[in-house]
C-alpha positions in Angstrom: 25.0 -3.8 16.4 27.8 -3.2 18.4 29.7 -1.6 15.1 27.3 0.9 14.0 28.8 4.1 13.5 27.8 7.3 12.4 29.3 9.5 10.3 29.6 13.0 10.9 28.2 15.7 8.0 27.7 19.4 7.5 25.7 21.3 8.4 24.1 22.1 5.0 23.4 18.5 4.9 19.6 18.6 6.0 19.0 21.9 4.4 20.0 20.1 1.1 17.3 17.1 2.0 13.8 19.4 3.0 10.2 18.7 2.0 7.6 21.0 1.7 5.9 21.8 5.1 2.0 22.6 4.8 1.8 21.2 1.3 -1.2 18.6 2.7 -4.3 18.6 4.8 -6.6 16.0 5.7 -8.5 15.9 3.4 -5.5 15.4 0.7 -4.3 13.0 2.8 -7.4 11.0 3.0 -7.6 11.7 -0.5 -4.1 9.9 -1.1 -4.8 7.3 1.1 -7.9 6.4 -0.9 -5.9 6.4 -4.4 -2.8 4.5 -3.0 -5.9 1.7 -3.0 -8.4 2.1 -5.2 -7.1 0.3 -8.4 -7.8 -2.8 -5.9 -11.4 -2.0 -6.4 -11.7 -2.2 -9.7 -9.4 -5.1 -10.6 -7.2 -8.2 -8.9 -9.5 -9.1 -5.5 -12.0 -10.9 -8.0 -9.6 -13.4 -9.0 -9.9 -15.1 -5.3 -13.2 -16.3 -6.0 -11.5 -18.3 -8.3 -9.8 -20.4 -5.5 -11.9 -19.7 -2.9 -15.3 -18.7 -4.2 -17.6 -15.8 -2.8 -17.7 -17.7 1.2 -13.8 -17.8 1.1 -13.4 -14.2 -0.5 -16.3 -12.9 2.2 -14.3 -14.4 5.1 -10.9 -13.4 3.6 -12.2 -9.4 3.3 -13.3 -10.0 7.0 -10.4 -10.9 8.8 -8.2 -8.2 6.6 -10.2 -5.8 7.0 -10.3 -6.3 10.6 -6.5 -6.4 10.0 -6.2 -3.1 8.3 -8.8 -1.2 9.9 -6.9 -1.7 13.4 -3.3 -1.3 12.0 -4.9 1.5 11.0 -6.0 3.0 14.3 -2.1 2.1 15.7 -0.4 3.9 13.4 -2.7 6.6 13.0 -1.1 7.0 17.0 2.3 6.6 15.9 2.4 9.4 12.8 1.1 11.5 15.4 3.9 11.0 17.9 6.4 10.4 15.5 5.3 12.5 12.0 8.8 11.8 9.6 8.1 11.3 6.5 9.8 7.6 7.3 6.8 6.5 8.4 6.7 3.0 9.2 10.2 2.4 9.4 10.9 5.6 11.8 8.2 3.8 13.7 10.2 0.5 14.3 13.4 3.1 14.4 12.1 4.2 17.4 10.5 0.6 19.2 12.6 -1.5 17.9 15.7 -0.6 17.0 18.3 0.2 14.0 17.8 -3.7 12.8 14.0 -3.3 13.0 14.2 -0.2 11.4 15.6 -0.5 8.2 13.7 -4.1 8.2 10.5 -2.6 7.9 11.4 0.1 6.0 12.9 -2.5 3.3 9.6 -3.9 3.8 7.5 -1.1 2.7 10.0 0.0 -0.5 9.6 -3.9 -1.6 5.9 -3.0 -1.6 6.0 0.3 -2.8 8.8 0.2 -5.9 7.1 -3.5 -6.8 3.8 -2.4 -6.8 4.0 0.5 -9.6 5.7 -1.7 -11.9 2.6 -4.3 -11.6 -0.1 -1.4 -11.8 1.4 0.0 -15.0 1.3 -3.4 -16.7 -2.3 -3.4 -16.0 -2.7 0.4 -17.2 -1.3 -0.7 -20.4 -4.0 -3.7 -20.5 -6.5 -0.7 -20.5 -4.7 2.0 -22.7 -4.7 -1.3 -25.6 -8.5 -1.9 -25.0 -9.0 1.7 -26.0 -6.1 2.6 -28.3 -4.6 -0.7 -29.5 -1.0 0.5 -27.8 0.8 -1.3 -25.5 4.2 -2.4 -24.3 7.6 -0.8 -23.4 6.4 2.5 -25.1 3.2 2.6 -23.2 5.0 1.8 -19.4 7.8 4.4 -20.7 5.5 7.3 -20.8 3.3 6.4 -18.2 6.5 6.5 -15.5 7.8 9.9 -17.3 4.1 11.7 -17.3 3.4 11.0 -13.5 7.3 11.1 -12.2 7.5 13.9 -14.0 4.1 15.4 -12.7 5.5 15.0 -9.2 9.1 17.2 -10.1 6.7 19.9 -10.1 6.2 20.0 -6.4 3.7 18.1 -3.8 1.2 20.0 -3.2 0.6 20.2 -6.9 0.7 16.6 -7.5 -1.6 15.8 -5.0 -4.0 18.3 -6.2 -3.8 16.5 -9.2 -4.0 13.4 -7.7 -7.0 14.4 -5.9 -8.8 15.0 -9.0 -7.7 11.9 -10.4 -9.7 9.5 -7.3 -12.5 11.9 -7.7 -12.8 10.7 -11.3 -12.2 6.7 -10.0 -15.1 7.2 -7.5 -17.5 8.4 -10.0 -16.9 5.4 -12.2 -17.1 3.6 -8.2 -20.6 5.1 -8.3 -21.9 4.5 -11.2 -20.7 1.1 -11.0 -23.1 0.3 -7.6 -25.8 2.1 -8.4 -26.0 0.0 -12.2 -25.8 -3.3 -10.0 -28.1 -3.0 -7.2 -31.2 -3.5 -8.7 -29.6 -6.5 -10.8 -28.4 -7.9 -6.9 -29.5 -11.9 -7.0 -27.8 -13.6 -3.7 -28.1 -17.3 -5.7 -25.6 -15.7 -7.5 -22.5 -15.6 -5.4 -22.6 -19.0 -4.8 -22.7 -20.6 -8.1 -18.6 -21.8 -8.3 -18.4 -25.3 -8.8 -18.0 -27.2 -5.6 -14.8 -29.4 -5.0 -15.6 -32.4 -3.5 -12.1 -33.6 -2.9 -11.9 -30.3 -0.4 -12.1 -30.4 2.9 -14.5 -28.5 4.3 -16.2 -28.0 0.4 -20.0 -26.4 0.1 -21.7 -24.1 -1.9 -20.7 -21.2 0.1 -16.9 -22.4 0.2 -16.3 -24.5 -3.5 -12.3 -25.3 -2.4 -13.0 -26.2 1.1 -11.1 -24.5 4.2 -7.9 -24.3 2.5 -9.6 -22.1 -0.1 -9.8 -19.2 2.9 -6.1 -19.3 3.2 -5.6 -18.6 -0.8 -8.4 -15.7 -0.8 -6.6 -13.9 1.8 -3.6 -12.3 -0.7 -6.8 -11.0 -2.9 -8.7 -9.4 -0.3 -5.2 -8.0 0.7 -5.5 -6.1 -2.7 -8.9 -4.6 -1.7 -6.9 -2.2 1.4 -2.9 -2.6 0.2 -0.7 0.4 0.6 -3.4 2.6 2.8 -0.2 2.3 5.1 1.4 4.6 3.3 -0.1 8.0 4.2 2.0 8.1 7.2 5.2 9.1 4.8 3.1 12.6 4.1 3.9 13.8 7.5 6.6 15.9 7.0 4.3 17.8 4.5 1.5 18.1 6.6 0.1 21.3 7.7 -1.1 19.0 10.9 0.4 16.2 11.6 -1.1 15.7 15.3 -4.7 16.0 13.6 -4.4 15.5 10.2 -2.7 11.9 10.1 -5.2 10.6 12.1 -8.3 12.1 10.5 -6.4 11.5 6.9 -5.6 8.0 7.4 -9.5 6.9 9.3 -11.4 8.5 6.6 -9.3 7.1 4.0 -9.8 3.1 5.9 -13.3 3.9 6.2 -14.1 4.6 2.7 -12.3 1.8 2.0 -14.2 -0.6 3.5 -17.3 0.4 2.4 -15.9 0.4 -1.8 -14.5 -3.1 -1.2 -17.8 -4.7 0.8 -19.8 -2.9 -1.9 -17.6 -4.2 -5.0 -17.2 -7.7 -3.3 -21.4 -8.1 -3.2 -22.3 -6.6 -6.3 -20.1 -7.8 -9.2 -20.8 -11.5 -8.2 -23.9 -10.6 -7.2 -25.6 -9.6 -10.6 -22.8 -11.6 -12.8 -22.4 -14.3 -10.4 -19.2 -15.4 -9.0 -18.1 -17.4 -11.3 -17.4 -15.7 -14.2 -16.0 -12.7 -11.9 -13.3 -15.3 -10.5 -11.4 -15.2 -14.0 -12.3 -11.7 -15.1 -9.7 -9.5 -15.7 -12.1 -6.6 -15.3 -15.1 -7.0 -13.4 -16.7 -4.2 -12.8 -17.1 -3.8 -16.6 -17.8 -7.1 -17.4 -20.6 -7.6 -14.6 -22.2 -4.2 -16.5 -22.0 -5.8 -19.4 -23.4 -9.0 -18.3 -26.6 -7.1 -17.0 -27.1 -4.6 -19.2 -25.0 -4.9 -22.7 -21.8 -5.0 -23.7 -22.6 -1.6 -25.6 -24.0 0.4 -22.0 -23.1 3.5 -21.0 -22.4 2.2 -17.5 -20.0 -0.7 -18.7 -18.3 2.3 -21.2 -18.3 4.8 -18.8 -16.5 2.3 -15.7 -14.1 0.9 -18.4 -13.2 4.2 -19.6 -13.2 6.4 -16.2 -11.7 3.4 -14.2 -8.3 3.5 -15.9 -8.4 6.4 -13.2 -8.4 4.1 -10.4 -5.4 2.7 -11.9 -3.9 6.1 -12.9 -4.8 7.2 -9.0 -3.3 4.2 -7.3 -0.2 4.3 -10.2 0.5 8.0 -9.5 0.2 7.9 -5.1 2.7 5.0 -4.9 5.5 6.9 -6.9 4.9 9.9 -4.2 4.9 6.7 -1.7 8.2 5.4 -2.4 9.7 8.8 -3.4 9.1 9.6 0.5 10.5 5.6 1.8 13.8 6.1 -0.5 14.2 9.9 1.0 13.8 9.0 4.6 16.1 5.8 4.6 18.6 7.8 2.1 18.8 10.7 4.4 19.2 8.8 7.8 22.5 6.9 5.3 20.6 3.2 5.3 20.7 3.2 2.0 22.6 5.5 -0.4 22.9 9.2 0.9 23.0 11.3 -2.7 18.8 9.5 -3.4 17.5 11.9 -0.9 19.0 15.5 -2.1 16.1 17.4 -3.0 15.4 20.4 -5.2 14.6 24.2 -4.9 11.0 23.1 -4.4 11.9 20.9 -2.1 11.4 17.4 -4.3 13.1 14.3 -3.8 14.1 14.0 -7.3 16.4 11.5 -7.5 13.9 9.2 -5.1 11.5 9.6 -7.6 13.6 8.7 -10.7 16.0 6.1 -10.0 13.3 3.9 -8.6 11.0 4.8 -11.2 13.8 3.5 -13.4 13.8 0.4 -12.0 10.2 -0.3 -11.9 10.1 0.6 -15.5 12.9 -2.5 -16.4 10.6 -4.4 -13.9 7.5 -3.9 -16.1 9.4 -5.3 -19.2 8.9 -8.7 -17.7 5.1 -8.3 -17.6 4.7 -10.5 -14.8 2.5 -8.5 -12.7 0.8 -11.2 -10.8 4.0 -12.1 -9.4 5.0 -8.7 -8.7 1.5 -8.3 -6.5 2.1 -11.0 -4.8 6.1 -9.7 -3.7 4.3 -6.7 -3.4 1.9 -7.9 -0.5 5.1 -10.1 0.9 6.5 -6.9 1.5 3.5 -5.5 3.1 2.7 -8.0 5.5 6.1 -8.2 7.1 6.0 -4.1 7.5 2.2 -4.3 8.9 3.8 -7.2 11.2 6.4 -5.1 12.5 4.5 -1.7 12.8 2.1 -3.3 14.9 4.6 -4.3 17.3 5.8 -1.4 17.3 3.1 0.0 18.8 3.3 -2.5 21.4 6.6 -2.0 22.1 6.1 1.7 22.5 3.1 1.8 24.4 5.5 -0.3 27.2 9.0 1.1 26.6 7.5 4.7 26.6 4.1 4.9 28.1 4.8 9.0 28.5 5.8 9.4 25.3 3.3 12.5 23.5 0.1 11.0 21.5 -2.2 13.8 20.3 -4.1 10.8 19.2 -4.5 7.5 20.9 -5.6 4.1 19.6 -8.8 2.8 20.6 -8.2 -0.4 22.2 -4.7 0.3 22.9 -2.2 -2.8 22.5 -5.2 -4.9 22.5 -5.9 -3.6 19.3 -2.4 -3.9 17.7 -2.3 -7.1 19.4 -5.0 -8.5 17.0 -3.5 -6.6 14.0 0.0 -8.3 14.9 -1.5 -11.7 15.0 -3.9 -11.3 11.9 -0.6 -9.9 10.2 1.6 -12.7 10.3 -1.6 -15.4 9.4 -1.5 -12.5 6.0 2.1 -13.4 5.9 1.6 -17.2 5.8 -1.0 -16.7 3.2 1.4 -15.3 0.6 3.2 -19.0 0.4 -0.3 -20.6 -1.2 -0.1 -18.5 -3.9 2.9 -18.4 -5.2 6.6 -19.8 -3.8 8.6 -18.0 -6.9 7.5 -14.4 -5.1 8.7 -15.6 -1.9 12.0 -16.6 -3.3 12.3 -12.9 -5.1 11.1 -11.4 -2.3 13.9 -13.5 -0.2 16.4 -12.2 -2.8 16.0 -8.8 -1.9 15.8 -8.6 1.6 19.0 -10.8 1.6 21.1 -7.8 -1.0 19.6 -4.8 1.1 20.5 -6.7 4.6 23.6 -7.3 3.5 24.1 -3.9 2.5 23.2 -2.8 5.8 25.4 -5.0 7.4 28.7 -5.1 5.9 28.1 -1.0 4.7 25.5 1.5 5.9 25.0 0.2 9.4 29.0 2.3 10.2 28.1 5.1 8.4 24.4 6.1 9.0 23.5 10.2 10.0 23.1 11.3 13.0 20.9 14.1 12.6 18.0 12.5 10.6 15.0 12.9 12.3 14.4 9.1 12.8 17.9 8.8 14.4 17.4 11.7 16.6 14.0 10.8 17.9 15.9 7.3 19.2 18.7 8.9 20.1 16.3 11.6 22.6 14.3 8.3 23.9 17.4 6.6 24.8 18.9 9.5 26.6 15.3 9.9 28.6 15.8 6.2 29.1 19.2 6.2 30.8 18.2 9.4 33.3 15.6 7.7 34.4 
């Protein structure tokens, strides 16, 4: 924009806005990659054998997975070139510009504020299964506990967190080995067959267009991996440990979600699993009682998952607000931290809002704004990349994408076909999700685009690259 303008601060103005340098390694890196995701496993990816059986769920986890697994390996290079805890949006910053920017980063904090608010409406499901309490009361003290939790300071919260996906793999565990003797493959295609579909058989029951409405679901089985890129200002690595963090994280990831997507079907059948609002549990239960150990001990210890994925995605979208707060996209005072270096106020006001969001209990619709978000940021990190790897084929990568562009390339493409997807499921989320991107561009537009900061890191990376640009 030919107006953009900066505004010109103190020098006490970053000290005021520090994180915590060294507070993660890899491993609690991968760790939090693993638990921004793992809810995924245990509930929500089921429901797409509903409207597109086990064939359309199987080819729906392919093609995202392929999605994820090489957006993945591109942005793995980028938080190595370019570790801000901004993440994707300092990636765009950088490739493609203020506009692109703040679009993805607007992106990602659609996906990340939404998401909570959806996750703790499905916490309270569980806390009501085993308590009887639910409601306002319930969301309340979930957001205080785990907000609060993270005031403390990040390397203790993702200890904490750490402990917390340990317990969610354990019920992961149990949960395969039960089923795998129980494994019958006549059971994954027993969903009544539409023969109005196009396309319709045994191993797709809606036809073609049954594909296109899996793909949100098997979204849910890898959503918000993206996310471990905003750790790398409290890395003790960055070059090596965002990379390593971010692989292992993908990796496990893909072999939970092909386990989880065979088995539950596979010993329940897929029917039944395509309206269960807990499978894992209630595939136990169909195989071995509703009074098992397994089913009691993967309905008790998989609130975890939930708690996991519940408690990452506040740190996620603590780190979003901060970096687009402190570069003055979006209100400056959300990115002051504390003595211990916490974005305080990015962790409460959101968590405020996600909380009124909750009150509505529409959680399916929140998901599905939730992966709107997501697939325009993967769309535009991807490109990114691209962009990069021309504009600035000298620029440092400690670590370097297999495949290069040809493998953002595909992630790009398989990205917007994600994007498409979102529209068969539901058009109310769209228009939401429209809502919002059309009050935070015109924020940007008519406000924070004349008065952004000069010295954030995202600014100063582009402003280095552009200089580099015009010498040469």
């Amino acid at each position: 924009m030919s107006d953009t303008g900066y505004d010109s601060v103190d020098q006490n103005y970053l000290e005021q806005r520090k994180l915590k340098k060294g507070a993660a390694g890899w491993m609690l890196l991968a760790s939090l990659g693993v638990a921004y995701v793992i809810s995924g496993d245990f509930s929500g990816w089921n429901l797409g054998m509903g409207v597109g059986g086990f064939g359309g769920m199987f080819i729906g986890m392919i093609l995202m997975g392929i999605m994820y697994l090489f957006m993945v390996l591109s942005i793995a290079e980028l938080s190595a070139s370019l570790p801000t805890a901004g993440g994707g949006y300092s990636f765009a910053r950088r490739a493609l510009g203020r506009w692109g920017g703040y679009m993805t980063g607007t992106a990602i904090l659609l996906e990340y504020m939404i998401a909570p608010a959806a996750i703790v409406i499905f916490i309270g499901g569980y806390v009501e299964a085993l308590t009887g309490l639910n409601g306002p009361f319930v969301y309340a003290a979930f957001y205080a506990l785990f907000v609060g939790i993270h005031l403390f300071g990040a390397g203790e919260a993702l200890k904490i967190m750490m402990v917390i996906t340990a317990l969610a793999v354990s019920a992961l565990l149990v949960f395969v080995i039960g089923m795998i003797p129980h494994f019958d493959a006549a059971n994954l295609f027993n969903v009544p067959v539409n023969e109005a579909a196009i396309g319709a058989s045994a191993f797709l029951p809606n036809g073609y267009m049954g594909v296109w409405s899996c793909i949100p679901f098997a979204i849910w089985l890898f959503l918000a991996v993206e996310g471990v890129p905003l750790a790398a200002e409290e890395a003790d690595d960055p070059a090596k440990d965002m990379p390593k963090g971010i692989i292992t994280a993908m990796i496990f990831l893909l072999i939970s979600g092909t386990l989880v997507l065979f088995l539950a079907p596979g010993g329940a059948g897929a029917a039944a699993m395509g309206v269960s609002g807990a499978p894992l549990v209630e595939a136990l239960q169909a195989v071995y009682g509703q009074d098992s150990f397994a089913a009691k001990y993967v309905n008790v210890v998989g609130l975890a998952g939930l708690i996991a994925s519940f408690f990452s995605i506040i740190y996620g979208y603590s780190r979003q607000v901060f970096a687009l707060s402190r570069a003055g996209y979006i209100p400056r005072w959300l990115s002051v931290t504390t003595k211990k270096h916490v974005p305080a106020r990015a962790l409460i006001v959101p968590g405020v809002i996600g909380f009124v969001l909750s009150l509505t209990e529409q959680g399916d619709l929140m998901i599905t704004m939730a992966v709107f978000g997501a697939t325009i940021s993967y769309a535009l990190m991807t490109l990114s990349h691209m962009v990069l790897r021309v504009k600035e084929p000298d620029l440092e990568r400690p670590y370097r994408t297999p495949g290069g562009m040809v493998t953002s390339g595909i992630a790009f493409v398989l990205s917007i076909l994600a994007f498409i997807s979102t529209f068969f499921v539901s058009w109310q989320a769209a228009l939401w999700s429209g809502a919002f991107y059309a009050v935070m561009i015109a924020y940007f537009a008519f406000y924070s685009s004349k008065h952004l900061v000069a010295q954030a890191p995202e600014e100063e990376f582009a402003a280095i690259a552009a200089a580099q640009a015009e010498l040469s």
